[in-house]
C-alpha positions in Angstrom: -15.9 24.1 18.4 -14.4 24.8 14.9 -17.1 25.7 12.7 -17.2 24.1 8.9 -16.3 27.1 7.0 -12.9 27.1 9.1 -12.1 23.1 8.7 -13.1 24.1 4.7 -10.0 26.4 5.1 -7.5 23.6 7.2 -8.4 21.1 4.0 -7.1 24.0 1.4 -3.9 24.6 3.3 -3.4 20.9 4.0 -4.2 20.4 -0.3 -1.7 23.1 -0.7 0.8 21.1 1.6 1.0 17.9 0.2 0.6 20.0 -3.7 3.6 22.4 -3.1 5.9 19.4 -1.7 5.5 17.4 -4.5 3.0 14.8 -3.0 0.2 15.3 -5.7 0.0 16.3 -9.6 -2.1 18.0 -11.7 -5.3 17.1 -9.7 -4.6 13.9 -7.7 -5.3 13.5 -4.0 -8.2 13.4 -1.7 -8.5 14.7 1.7 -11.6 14.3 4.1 -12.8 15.4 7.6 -15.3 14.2 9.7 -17.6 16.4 11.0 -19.9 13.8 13.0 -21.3 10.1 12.4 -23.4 11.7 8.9 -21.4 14.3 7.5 -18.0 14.6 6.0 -16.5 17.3 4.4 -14.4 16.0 1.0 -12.3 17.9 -1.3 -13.7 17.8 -4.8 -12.7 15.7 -8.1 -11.0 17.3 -10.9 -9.6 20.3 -9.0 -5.8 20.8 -8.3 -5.6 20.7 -4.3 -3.3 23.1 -5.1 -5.6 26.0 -5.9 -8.2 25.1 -3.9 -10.5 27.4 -1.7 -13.1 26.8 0.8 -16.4 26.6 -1.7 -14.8 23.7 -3.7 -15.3 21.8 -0.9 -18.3 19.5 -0.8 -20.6 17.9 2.1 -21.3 14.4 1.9 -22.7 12.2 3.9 -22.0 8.0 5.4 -22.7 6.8 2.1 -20.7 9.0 0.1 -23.9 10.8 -1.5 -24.1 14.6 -1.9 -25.4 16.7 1.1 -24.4 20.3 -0.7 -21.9 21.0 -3.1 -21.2 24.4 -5.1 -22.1 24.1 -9.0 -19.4 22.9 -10.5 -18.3 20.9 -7.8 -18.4 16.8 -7.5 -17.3 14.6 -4.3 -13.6 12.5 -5.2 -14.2 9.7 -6.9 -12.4 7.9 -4.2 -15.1 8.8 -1.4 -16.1 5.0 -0.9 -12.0 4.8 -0.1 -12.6 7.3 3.1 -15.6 6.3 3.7 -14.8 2.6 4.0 -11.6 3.8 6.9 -14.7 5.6 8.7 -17.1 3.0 8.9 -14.2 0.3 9.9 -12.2 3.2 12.2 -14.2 4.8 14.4 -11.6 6.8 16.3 -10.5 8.4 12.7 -11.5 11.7 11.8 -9.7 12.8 8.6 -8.3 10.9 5.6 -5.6 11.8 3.6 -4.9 10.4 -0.3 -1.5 11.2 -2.2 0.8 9.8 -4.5 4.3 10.8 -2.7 7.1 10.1 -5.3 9.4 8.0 -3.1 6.5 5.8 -1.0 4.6 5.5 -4.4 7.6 4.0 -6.0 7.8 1.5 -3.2 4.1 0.7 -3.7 4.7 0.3 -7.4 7.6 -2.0 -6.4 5.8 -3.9 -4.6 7.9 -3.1 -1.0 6.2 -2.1 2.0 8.0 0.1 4.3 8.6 -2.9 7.0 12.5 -2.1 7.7 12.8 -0.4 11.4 15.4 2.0 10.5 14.8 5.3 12.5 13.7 5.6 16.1 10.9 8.5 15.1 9.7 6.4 12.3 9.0 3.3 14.6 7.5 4.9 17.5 5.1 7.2 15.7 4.3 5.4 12.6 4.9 1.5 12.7 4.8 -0.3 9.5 3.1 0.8 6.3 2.1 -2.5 4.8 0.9 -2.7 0.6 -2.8 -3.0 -0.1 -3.6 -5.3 -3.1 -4.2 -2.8 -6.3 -7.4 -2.1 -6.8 -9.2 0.1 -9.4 -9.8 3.5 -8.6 -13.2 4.6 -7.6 -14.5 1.3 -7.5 -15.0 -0.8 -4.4 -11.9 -3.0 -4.9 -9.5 -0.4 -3.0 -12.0 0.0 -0.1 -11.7 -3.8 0.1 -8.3 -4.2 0.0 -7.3 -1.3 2.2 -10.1 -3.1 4.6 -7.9 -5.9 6.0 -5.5 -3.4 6.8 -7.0 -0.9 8.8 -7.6 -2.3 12.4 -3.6 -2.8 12.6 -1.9 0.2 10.6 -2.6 4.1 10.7 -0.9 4.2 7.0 -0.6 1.6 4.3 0.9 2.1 0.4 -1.7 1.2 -2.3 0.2 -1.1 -4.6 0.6 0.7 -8.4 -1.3 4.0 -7.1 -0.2 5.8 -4.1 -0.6 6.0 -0.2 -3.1 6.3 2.2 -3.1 7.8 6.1 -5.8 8.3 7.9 -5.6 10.0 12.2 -8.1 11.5 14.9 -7.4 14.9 13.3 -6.6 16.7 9.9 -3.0 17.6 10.8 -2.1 14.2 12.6 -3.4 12.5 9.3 -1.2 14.8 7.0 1.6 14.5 9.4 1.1 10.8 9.0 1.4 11.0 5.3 4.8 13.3 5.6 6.0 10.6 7.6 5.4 7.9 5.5 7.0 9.7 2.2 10.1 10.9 4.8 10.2 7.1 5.9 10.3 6.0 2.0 13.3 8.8 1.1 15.4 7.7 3.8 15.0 3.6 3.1 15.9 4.6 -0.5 18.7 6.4 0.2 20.1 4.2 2.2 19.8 1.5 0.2 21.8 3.6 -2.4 24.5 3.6 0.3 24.6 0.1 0.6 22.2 -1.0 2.6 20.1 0.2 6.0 21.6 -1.0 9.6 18.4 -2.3 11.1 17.6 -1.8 14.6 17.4 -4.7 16.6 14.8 -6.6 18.0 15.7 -5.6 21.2 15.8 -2.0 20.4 12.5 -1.9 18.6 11.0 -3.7 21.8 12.0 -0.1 24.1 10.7 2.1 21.0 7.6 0.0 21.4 7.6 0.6 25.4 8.5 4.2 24.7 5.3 4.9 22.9 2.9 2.6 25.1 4.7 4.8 27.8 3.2 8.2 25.5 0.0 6.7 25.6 0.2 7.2 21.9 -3.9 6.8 19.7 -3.7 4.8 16.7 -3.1 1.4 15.5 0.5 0.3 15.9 2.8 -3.2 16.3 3.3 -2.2 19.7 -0.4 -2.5 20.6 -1.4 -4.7 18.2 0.8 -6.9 16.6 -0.5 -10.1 16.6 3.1 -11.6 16.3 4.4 -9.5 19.1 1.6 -10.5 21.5 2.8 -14.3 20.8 6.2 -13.3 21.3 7.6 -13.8 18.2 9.1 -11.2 16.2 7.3 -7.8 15.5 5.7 -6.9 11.9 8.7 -4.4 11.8 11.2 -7.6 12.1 9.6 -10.5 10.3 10.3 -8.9 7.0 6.7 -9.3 5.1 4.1 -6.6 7.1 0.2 -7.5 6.6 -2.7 -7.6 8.2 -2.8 -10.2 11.3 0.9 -10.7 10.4 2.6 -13.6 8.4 2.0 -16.1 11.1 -1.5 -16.3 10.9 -0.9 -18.1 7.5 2.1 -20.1 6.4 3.6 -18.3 3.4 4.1 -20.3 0.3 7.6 -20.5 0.7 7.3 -22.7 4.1 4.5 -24.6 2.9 7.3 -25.5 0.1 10.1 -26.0 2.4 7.8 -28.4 4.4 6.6 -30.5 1.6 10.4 -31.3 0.4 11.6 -32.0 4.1 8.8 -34.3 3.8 10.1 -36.2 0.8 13.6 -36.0 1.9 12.4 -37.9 5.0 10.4 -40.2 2.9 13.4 -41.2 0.7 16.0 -41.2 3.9 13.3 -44.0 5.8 13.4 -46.4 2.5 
């Protein structure tokens, strides 16, 4: 078993990843492990994940309170974020917070990455829906990333960055690299004139692919409500959320209906 000194040093390199790639400035991010149902181990607030080494890392514990810290040292001030995908996730182990520059700037549109555009993209990562801005450190982004969680390993925080969450430290960063790579290559190709969508019909045998793998995590291919009533996937229906779009008419339809309705009216005169 790793001991917590060495998962002190994994969080460091991992705070150097996502620093050195451009993922994080000045002192932005979070990252946190699980080390069993009352501790965590969180990277600290106001430091540069950059520069960090293994004594700026603090201990807390289910409710986010401090267990040991080094003087000088304070939890994130987005713990109740983390802490809120353990209580809800049970099979995740490590959390990872960053503000990519290309999957930010689709939060900050307001466009969740929904398009099925890449093969590696749909089978390991599914959609990455938008969670409803909320103010940082408060409780409004743990409730808004709440609805989310039981059907997505990823989601894009609307005006603020992105979150990824997996059964280990490295799946949970890789899931985050995956999510800004998915964001460059939707942009670009947009630049180009457009993305060629896979089909339906393709994204169904991605979806068989990675049942086949046995793959952990929450994915359309498991879970999609939408997909289980055999209507189109999250990754086809065009507006990814949690329970999917037909679990509520959108506004739009509810529109649509309410004119065919007087059309009708006015036709039987």
């Amino acid at each position: 078993m790793v001991n917590e000194f060495e998962i002190k040093k994994q969080i460091c390199d991992i705070g150097k990843r996502i620093y050195n790639q451009g993922m994080v400035a000045a002192n932005d991010g979070n990252i946190s492990v699980k080390l069993n149902a009352h501790e965590f181990l969180c990277t600290p607030t106001g430091v540069s994940k950059g520069f960090m080494t293994p004594e700026f890392i603090c201990k807390v514990d289910e409710n986010g309170k401090v267990i040991q810290a080094n003087p000088g040292f304070k939890p994130s001030s987005e713990i109740k974020m983390h802490m809120r995908v353990y209580k809800e996730r049970p099979d995740v182990n490590s959390v990872v917070h960053a503000h990519p520059i290309y999957a930010t700037s689709f939060a900050i549109a307001g466009i969740p990455l929904t398009q099925p555009i890449m093969p590696e993209a749909v089978i390991s990562l599914g959609c990455v829906p938008i969670a409803e801005y909320g103010t940082p450190s408060t409780e409004e982004i743990p409730d808004a990333v709440s609805k989310y969680l039981q059907y997505f390993d990823a989601v894009l925080l609307a005006n603020h960055g992105a979150l990824s969450y997996s059964d280990t430290l490295l799946n949970a960063y890789h899931k985050m690299e995956s999510v800004e790579f998915y964001a460059k290559l939707l942009f670009n190709s947009r630049l180009l004139g457009g993305p060629k969508e896979l089909s339906e019909a393709q994204v169904e045998r991605l979806y068989e692919i990675r049942r086949q793998f046995g793959m952990k995590g929450k994915h359309p291919a498991d879970i999609c409500l939408n997909n289980k009533k055999g209507e189109k996937s999250c990754h086809n229906c065009g507006s990814c959320g949690a329970g999917c779009k037909s679990e509520t008419p959108s506004a739009d339809s509810e529109v649509i209906a309410q004119i065919t309705k007087k059309v009708l009216e006015q036709l039987n005169k």
